[in-house]
C-alpha positions as CSV (number, residue, x, y, z in Angstrom):
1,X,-5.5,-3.5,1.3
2,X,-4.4,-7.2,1.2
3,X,-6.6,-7.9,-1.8
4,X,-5.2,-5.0,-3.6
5,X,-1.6,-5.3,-3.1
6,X,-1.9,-9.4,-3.6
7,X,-1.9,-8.7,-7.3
8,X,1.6,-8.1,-7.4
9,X,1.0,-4.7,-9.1
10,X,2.1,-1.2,-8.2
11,X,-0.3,0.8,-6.7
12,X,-0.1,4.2,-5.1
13,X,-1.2,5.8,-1.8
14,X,-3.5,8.0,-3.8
15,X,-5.1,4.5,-5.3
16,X,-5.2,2.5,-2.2
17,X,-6.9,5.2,0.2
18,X,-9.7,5.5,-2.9
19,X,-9.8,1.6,-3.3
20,X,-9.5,1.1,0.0
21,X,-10.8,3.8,2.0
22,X,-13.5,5.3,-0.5
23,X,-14.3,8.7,-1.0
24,X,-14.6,9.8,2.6
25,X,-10.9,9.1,3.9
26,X,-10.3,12.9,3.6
27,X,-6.5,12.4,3.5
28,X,-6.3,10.7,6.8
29,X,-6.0,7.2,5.9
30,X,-2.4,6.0,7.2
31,X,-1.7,3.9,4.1
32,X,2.3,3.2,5.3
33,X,1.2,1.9,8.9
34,X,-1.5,-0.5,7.1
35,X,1.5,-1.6,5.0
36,X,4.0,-2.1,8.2
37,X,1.1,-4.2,9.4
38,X,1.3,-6.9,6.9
39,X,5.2,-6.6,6.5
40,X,4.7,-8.1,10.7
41,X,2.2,-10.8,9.4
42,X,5.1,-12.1,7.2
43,X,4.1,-10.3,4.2
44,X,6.9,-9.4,1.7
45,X,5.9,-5.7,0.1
46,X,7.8,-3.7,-2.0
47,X,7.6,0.6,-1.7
48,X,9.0,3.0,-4.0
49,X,8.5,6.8,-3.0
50,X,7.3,8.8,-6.2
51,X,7.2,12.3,-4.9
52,X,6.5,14.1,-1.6
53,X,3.8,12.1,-0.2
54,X,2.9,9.1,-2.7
55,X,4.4,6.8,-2.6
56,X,4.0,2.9,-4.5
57,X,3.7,-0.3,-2.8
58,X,3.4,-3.9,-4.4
59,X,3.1,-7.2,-2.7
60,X,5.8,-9.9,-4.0
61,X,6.7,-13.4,-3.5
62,X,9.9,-13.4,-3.5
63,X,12.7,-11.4,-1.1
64,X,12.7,-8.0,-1.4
């Protein structure tokens, strides 16, 4: 997830669990919880709900 986001592209929950997770998540990969994860290791990333469930997350370098 860390390589993904560190980019500084947008990228959606449906992207990351295929990137990330492959084929075989079946849905239950907990994308927001990996996210919260790096926000604690000092991370700065960026999330923009799109509809219902997607949402978008970006890594940046500056504040949010």
């Amino acid at each position: 997830l860390h390589k993904l986001l560190s980019d500084g592209e947008w990228h959606s929950t449906d992207e990351i669990q295929k990137v990330v997770y492959g084929g075989d998540h079946m849905g239950l990969a907990r994308v927001a919880a990996r996210v919260f994860d790096l926000k604690k290791d000092g991370y700065l990333i960026q999330s923009c709900k799109l509809a219902g469930t997607i949402w978008e997350y970006k890594m940046t370098t500056g504040s949010e």
